[in-house]
C-alpha positions in Angstrom: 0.0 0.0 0.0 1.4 3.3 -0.8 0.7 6.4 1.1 0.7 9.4 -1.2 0.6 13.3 0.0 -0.4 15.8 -2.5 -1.2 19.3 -2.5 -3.9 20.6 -4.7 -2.5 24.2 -6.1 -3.6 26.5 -8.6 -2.7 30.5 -9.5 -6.5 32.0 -10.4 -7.5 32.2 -6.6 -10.7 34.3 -6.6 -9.4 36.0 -3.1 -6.0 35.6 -3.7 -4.4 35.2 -6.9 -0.8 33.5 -7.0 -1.2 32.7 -3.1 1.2 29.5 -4.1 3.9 32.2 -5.1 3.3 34.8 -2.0 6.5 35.0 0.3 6.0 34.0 4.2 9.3 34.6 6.2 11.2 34.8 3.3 9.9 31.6 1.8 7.0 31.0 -1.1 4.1 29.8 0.7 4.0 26.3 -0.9 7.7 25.7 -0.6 6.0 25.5 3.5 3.7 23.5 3.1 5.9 21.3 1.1 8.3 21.2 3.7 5.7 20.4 6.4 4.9 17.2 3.9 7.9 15.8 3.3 8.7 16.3 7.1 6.1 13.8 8.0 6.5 9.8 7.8 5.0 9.6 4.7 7.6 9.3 1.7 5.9 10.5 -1.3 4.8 14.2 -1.5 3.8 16.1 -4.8 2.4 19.7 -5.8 -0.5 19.2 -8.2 -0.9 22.2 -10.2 -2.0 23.8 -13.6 0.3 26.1 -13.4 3.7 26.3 -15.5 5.2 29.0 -12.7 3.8 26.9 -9.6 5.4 23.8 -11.2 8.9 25.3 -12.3 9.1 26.9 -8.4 8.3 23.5 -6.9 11.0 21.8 -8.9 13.2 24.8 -8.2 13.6 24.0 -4.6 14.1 19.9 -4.7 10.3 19.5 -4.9 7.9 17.1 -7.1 5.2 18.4 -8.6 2.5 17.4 -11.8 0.8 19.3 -14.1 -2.8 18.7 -14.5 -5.3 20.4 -16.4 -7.1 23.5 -15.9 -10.7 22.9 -15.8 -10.7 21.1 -13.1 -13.5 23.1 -10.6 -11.8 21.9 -7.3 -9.0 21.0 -5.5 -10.4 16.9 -5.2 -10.9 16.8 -9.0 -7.3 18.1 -9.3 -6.5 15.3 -6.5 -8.1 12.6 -8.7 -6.4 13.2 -11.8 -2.8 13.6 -10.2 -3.5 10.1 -8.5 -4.4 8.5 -11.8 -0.9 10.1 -13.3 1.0 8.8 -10.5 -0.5 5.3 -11.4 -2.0 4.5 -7.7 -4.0 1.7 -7.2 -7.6 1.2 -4.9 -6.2 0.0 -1.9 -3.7 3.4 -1.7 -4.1 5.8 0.4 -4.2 9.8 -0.7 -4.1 12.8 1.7 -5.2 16.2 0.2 -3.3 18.6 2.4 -4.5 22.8 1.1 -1.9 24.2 -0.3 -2.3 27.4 2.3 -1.3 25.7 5.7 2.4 26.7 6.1 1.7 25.4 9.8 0.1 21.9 9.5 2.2 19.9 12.2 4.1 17.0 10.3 2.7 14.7 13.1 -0.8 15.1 12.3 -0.3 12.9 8.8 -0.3 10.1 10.9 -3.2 10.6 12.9 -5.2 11.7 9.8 -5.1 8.7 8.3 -5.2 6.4 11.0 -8.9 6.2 10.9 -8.5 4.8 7.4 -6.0 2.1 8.8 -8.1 1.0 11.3 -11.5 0.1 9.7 -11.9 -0.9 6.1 -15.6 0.6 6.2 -14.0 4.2 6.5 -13.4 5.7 3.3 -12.6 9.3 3.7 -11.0 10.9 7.0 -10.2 14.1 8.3 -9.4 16.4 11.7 -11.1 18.6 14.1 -10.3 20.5 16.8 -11.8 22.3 19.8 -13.6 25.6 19.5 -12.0 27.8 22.1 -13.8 31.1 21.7 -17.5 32.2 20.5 -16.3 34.4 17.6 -15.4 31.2 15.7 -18.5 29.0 16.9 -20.3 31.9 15.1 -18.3 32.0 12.0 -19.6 30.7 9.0 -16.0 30.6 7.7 -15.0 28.3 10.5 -16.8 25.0 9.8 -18.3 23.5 12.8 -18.5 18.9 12.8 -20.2 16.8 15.2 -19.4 13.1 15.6 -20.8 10.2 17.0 -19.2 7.8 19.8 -16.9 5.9 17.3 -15.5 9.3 16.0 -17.8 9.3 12.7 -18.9 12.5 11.5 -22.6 13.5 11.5 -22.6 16.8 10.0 -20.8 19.1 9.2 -22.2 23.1 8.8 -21.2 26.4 8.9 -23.9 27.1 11.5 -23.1 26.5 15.8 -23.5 22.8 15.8 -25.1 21.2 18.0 -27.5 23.4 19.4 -27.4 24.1 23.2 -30.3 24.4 24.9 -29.7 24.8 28.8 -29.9 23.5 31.1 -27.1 21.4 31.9 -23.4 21.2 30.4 -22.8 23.2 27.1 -21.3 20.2 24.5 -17.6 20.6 23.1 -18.1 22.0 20.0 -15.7 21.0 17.0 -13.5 23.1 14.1 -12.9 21.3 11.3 -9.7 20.9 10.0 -9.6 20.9 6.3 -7.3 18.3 5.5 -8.6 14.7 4.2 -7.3 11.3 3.4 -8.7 8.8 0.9 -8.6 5.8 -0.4 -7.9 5.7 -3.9 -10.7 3.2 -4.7 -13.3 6.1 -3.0 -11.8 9.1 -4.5 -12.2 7.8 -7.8 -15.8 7.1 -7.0 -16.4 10.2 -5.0 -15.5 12.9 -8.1 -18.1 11.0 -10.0 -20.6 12.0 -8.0 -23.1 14.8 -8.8 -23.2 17.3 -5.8 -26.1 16.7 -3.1 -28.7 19.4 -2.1 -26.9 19.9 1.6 -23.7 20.2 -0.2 -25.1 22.9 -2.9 -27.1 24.6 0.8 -23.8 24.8 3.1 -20.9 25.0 0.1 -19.1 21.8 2.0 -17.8 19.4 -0.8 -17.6 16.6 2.6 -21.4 16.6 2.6 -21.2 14.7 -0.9 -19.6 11.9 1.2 -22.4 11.7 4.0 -25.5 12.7 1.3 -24.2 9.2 -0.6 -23.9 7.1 2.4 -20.3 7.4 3.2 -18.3 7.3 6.2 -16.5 9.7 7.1 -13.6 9.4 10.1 -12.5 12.3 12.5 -9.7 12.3 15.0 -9.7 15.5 17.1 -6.0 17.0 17.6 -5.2 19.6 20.4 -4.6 22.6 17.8 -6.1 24.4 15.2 -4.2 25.0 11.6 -4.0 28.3 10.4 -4.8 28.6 7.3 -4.2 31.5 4.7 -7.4 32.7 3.1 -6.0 36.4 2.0 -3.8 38.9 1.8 -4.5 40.0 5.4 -4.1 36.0 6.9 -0.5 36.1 5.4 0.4 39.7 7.1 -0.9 38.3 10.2 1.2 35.3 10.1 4.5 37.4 8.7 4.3 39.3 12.0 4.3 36.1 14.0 8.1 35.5 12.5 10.0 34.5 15.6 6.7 33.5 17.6 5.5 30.4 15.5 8.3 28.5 13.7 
C-alpha cells in the first residue's frame, strides 16, 4: 500500500491570486507546506498544479510536482487526476493537504489517516479540533463537525453545531480541519458524483460523502491549523516570524 501526499495548487485564486507564489518569512508559501509534507513519515509528496510557474518553483527547490489540467473546478478533481498520473491503485491511500497551511504539524499525517487504517468501512478521514472562543462558533468561515461515539462524523455546517439548549453542560463543539485522506478506490468514485442538495445549501464538498452514504472518520487533535485565506491572513502570520516557527 502506498501512502501518497499531494497538494492541490492553482494560481486563479478568486481572493487571492498566485497565493502558491506569495512570500511567508522569506519563503513561497507552498515551498512551506511542502516542507511540512515531506517532514512527516510519509515518503511520497507532490504539488499538483495547472500552473507552469507553480510547477517550475516547486521543482526549483528539490520539490515534485505534476501538471494537470485547468478545468478542473476543485481542488479533489485536481486530487483525482494527479492520482491516476501517478499510477496509484484502490487499496492506496491519498491525503489532500491545502496548499495554504504553512503550519500543518508534520505529526498530524499520521493521525489523519489512521482512521483509514483502522476500519476498512472508513473511506474518507479528516481532523477537528476544539472551538475555544465564541467568535469562531459563530463563523460561517469556521466550519463546525459533530461526531458520534466511534468518532464518525454526523454533520458538518457552517452554522453553531449542536445546538445548546440549557440547562445542563454546554457540549464541546468542533473546528474542522480541512485536510482529508482517501482511499484511492473512493476518491475515484467520490468525483463522479453529482453534488447533493446539503452540499449545494452549506458549500461543503464533505457533505457529498455523507448525502451518498459514506463514512467519514474524525480524530480530534489539540490545535487548530492556520490557514491563509487572503492577503491579510499572510500579514498576520508574517508578523508572528519569531513566535511560531
Amino acid at each position: 500500500m502506498r501512502k501518497v501526499i499531494i497538494i492541490p495548487a492553482r494560481y486563479g485564486s478568486t481572493r487571492f491570486p498566485g497565493k502558491p507564489l506569495a512570500l511567508l518569512w522569506d519563503k513561497p508559501l507552498i515551498q512551506h507546506v511542502y516542507e511540512r509534507a515531506i517532514d512527516s513519515e510519509i515518503s511520497e509528496v507532490y504539488v499538483a498544479t495547472d500552473d507552469q510557474r507553480i510547477f517550475d518553483l516547486v521543482k526549483s527547490f528539490g520539490g515534485k510536482a505534476l501538471l494537470t489540467k485547468k478545468e478542473h473546478t476543485c481542488g479533489t478533481e485536481r486530487l483525482a487526476e494527479a492520482s491516476d498520473i501517478l499510477g496509484l491503485k484502490e487499496e492506496d491511500l491519498i491525503i489532500n493537504l491545502q496548499g495554504d497551511q504553512p503550519l500543518f504539524p508534520s505529526e498530524y499525517f499520521s493521525l489523519l489517516i489512521k482512521p483509514l487504517l483502522l476500519s476498512s468501512e472508513i473511506q474518507l478521514s479528516t481532523l477537528a479540533t476544539p472551538i475555544l472562543n465564541k467568535a469562531d462558533l459563530e463563523n460561517p468561515n469556521k466550519v463546525k463537525v459533530v461526531v458520534d461515539k466511534r468518532g464518525l462524523a454526523l454533520y458538518f455546517s457552517r452554522s453553531p453545531i449542536p445546538y445548546f439548549r440549557p440547562p445542563g453542560r454546554e457540549p464541546l463543539y468542533l473546528k474542522h480541519i480541512g485536510v482529508y485522506a482517501y482511499r484511492k478506490s473512493f476518491l475515484s468514485k467520490f468525483v463522479k458524483l453529482p453534488p447533493g442538495e446539503l452540499e449545494s445549501a452549506e458549500k461543503l464538498e464533505q457533505l457529498r460523502a455523507l448525502e451518498y452514504g459514506y463514512k467519514i472518520g474524525v480524530t480530534v487533535v489539540s490545535k487548530d491549523v492556520p490557514e491563509v485565506d487572503t492577503l491579510e491572513d499572510l500579514q498576520y502570520l508574517e508578523n508572528l516570524k519569531g513566535v511560531i516557527k
